[in-house]
C-alpha positions, 0 to 999 in steps of 0.5 A, a space after each residue: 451186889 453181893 459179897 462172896 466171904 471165904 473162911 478156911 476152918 479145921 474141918 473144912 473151908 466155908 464161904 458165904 453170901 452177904 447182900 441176898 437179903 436186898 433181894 428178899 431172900 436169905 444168906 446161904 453159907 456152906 459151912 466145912 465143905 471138901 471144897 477148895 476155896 476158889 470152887 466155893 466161891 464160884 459155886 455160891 456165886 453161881 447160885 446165888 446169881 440163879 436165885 436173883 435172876 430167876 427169883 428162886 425162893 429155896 426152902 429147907 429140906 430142898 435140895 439143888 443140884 447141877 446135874 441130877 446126880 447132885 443132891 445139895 440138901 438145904 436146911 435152914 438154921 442161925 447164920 455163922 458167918 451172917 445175922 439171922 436165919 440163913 440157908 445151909 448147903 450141905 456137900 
């Protein structure tokens, strides 16, 4: 199972995931994202169901995306929300 964490913040709402790494694969947060905290949660769950369903690896520099228009940039850096090094998703 993996947890979904949602954070209003000054500049913007944040979310999230806690439990990829039981999969072997890192936490991603999205850090001040225009997003309402509702979407954020259904987006980072859907992503993160994709990567363990069909064992995606993202690496930094990646970018992801529902539709080809859609550029999420990935960079890896020192969790805010969770221990270690985890995946940043920039909107």
């Amino acid at each position: 199972m993996v947890y979904i964490g949602l954070r209003r913040g000054e500049n913007g709402n944040n979310a999230y995931s806690y439990g990829l790494t039981a999969f072997d694969k890192l936490e991603m947060e999205f850090i001040n994202a225009n997003l309402n905290l509702e979407e954020m949660h259904s987006f980072l769950s859907n992503i993160c169901a994709y990567v363990i369903n069909s064992n995606i690896t993202f690496k930094s520099g990646e970018t992801l995306g529902y539709t080809e228009e859609q550029k999420i940039k990935i960079t890896k850096s020192k969790g805010q929300f969770v221990e270690g090094q985890t995946l940043k998703l920039e909107l």
